[in-house]
C-alpha atoms as one frame of an Amber mdcrd trajectory, in Angstrom:
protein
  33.260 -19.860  42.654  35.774 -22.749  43.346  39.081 -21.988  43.106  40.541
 -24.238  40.726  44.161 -24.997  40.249  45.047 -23.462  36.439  48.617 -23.605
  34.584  49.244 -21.752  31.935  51.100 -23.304  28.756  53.043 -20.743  26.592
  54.454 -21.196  23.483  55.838 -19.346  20.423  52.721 -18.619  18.756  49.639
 -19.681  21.465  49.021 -21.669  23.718  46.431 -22.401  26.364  45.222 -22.132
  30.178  44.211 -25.754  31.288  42.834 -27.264  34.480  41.602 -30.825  35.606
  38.614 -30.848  38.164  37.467 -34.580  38.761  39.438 -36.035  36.134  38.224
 -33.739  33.426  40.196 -31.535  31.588  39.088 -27.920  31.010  40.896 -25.589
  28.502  40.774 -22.264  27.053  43.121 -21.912  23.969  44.750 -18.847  22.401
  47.071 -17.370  19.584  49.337 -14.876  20.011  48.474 -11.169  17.754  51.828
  -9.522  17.637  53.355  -8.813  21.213  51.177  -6.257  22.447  47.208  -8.529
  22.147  46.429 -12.333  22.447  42.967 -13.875  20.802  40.966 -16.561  22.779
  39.705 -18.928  20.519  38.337 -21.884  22.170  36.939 -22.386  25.649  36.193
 -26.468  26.510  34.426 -27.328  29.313  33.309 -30.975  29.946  29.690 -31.629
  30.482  30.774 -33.239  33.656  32.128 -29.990  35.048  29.183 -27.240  33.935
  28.121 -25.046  36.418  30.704 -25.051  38.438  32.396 -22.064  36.959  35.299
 -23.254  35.225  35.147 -22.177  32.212  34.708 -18.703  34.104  38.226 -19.004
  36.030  39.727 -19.997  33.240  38.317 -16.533  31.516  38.857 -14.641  34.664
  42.388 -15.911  34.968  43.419 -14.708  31.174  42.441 -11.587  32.233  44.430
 -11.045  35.029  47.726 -12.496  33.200  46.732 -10.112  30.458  46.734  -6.776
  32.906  50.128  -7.963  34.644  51.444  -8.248  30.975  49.938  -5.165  29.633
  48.325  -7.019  27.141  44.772  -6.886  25.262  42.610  -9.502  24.557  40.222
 -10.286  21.483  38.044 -12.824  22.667  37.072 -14.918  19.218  35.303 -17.445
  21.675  31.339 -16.677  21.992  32.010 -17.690  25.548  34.965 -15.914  26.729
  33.453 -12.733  24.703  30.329 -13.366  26.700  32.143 -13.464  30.205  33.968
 -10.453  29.403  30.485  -8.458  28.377  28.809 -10.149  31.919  31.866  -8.682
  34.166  32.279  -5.256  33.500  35.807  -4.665  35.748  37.083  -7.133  32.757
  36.743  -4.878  29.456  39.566  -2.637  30.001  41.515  -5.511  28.430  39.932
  -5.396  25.440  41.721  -4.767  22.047
């Protein structure tokens, strides 16, 4: 997998991990549950950009900030849901 450079935009009640490969924007959005979980709700990856894992980084990278924040993740997106099924090492974040 590429790495790809991702920021992370916070704010009061959501917010989103974003990245721009190419000129395309790629974004995974989610709301904020209370302190303690987070829910991704929307993963958008141009057509321009599938295959190249993307949409997984941007997955894999909400995991990681979830673990360092000792937070759990409901994953309302079919495709962040899916990724976190595929990689097993990522379901101990689940709520």
């Amino acid at each position: 997998m590429d790495a790809f450079d991702i920021r992370k935009e916070d704010g009061e009640t959501g917010g989103r991990y974003v990245t721009v490969v190419d000129g395309h924007e790629a974004e995974m959005t989610y709301s904020k549950a209370g302190t303690s979980r987070i829910i991704i709700d929307h993963t958008g990856v141009p057509k321009a950009l599938g295959g190249r894992g993307v949409g997984v980084a941007l997955v894999q990278r909400a995991v990681e900030d979830a673990r360092a924040a000792g937070l759990k993740i409901i994953p309302l997106c079919p495709f962040a849901k899916a990724q976190i099924e595929k990689h097993k090492e990522w379901q101990d974040i689940l709520a």
